[in-house]
C-alpha positions as CSV (number, residue, x, y, z in Angstrom):
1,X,109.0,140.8,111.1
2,X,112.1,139.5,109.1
3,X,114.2,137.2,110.2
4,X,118.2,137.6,109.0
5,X,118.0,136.2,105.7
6,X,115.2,139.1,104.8
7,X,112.4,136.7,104.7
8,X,109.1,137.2,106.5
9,X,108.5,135.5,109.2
10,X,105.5,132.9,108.7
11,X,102.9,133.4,111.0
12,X,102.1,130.0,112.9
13,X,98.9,129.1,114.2
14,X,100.1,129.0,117.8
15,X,101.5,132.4,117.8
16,X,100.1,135.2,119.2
17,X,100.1,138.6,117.1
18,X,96.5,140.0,118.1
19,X,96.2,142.5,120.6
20,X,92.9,142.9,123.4
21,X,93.0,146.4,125.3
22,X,91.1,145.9,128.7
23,X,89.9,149.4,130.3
24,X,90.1,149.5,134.1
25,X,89.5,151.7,137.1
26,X,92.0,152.0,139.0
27,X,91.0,150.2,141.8
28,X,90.4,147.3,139.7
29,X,93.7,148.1,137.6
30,X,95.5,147.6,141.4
31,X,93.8,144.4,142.1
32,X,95.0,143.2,138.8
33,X,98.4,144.1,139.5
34,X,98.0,142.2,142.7
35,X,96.5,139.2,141.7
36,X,99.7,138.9,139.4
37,X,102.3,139.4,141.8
38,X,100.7,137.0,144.1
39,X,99.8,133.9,141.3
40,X,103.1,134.4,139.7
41,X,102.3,134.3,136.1
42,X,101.4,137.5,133.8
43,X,98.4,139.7,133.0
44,X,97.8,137.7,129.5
45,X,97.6,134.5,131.0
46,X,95.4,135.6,133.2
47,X,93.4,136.7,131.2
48,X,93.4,134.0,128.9
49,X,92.6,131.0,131.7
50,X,89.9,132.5,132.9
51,X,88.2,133.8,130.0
52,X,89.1,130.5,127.1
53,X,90.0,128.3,129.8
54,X,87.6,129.1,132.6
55,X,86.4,125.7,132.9
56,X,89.8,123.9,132.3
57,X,92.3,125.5,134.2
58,X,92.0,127.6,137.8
59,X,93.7,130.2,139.0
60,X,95.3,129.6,142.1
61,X,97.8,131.5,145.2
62,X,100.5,128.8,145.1
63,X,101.9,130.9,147.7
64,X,98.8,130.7,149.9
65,X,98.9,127.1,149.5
66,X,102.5,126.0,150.1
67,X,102.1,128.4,153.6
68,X,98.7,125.7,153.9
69,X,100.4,122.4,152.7
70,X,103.0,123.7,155.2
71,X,101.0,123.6,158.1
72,X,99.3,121.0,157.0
73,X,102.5,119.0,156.7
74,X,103.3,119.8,160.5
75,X,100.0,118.8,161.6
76,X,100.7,115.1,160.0
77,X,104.0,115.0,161.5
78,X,102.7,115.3,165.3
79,X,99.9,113.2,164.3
80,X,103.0,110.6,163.8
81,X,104.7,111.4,166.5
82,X,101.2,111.0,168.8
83,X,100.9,107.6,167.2
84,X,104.7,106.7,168.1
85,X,104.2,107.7,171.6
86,X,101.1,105.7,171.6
87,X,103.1,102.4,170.3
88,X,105.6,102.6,172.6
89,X,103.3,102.9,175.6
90,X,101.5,100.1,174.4
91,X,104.6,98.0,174.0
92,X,105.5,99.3,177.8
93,X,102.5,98.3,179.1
94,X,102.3,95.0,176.8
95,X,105.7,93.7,179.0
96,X,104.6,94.4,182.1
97,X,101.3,92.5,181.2
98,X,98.7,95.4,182.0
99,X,97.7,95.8,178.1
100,X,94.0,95.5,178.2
101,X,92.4,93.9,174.9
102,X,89.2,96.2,175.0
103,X,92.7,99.0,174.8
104,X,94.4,97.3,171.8
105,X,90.9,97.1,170.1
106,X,89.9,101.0,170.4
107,X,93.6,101.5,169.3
108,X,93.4,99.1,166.2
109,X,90.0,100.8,165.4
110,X,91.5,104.3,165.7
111,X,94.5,103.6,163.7
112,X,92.5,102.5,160.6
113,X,90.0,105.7,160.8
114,X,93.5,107.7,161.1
115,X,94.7,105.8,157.8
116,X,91.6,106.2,155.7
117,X,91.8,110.1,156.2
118,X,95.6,110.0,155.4
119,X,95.0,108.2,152.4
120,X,92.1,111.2,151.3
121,X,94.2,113.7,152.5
122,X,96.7,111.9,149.7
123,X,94.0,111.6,147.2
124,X,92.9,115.5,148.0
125,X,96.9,116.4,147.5
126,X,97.2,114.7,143.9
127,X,94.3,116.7,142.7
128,X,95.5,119.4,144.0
129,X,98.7,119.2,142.4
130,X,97.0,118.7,138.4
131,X,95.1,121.4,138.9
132,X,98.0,123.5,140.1
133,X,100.2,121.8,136.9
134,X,97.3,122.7,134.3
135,X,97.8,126.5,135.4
136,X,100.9,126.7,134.2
């Protein structure tokens, strides 16, 4: 390759000038095809995470996820809203004087079981986000 000055280019470490030919049926030539469409990114990186990267990096749907972490997302939000309705009950109930301790107790122990699994459902969501980043 020249460049506009009639000087070869130098060839950097990084860059990629080798070819690989990969023979498929068509079937398999298909799912390929597929599996790029739906991960977004091309045949050679494919190819290159999971065969010099396998243990690094994953491949992963992002689109598959997002639909997940969607759903997931509602989920939390009418867990919140439960827990809302719950408080302002309590507080109802708490002014009219017919809040029962044994009540506030089962609540208070509910409430922190509901906030350690929201802080590993956080913990779960960071790692799932470096090992989406280290795909790219």
């Amino acid at each position: 390759m020249k460049n506009r000055k009639g000087n070869r280019k130098s060839i950097t470490k990084d860059q990629r000038n080798r070819r690989f030919e990969l023979r498929l049926s068509e079937a398999e030539r298909s799912q390929f095809l597929e599996l790029e469409k739906s991960l977004g990114i091309s045949r050679a990186d494919i190819v290159r995470i999971r065969v010099l990267q396998y243990s690094k990096k994953m491949l992963v749907n992002t689109t598959e996820i997002m639909k997940l972490l969607d759903s997931i997302g509602a989920e939390l939000g009418r867990s919140g809203n439960n827990i809302n309705q719950l408080a302002k009950h309590a507080n109802t109930m708490q002014q009219h004087r017919m809040l029962h301790p044994s009540l506030i107790r089962d609540l208070t122990l509910l409430l922190n079981e509901y906030i350690k699994l929201q802080r590993r459902l956080e913990q779960f969501f960071r790692q799932l986000i470096r090992l989406i980043r280290g795909q790219t």
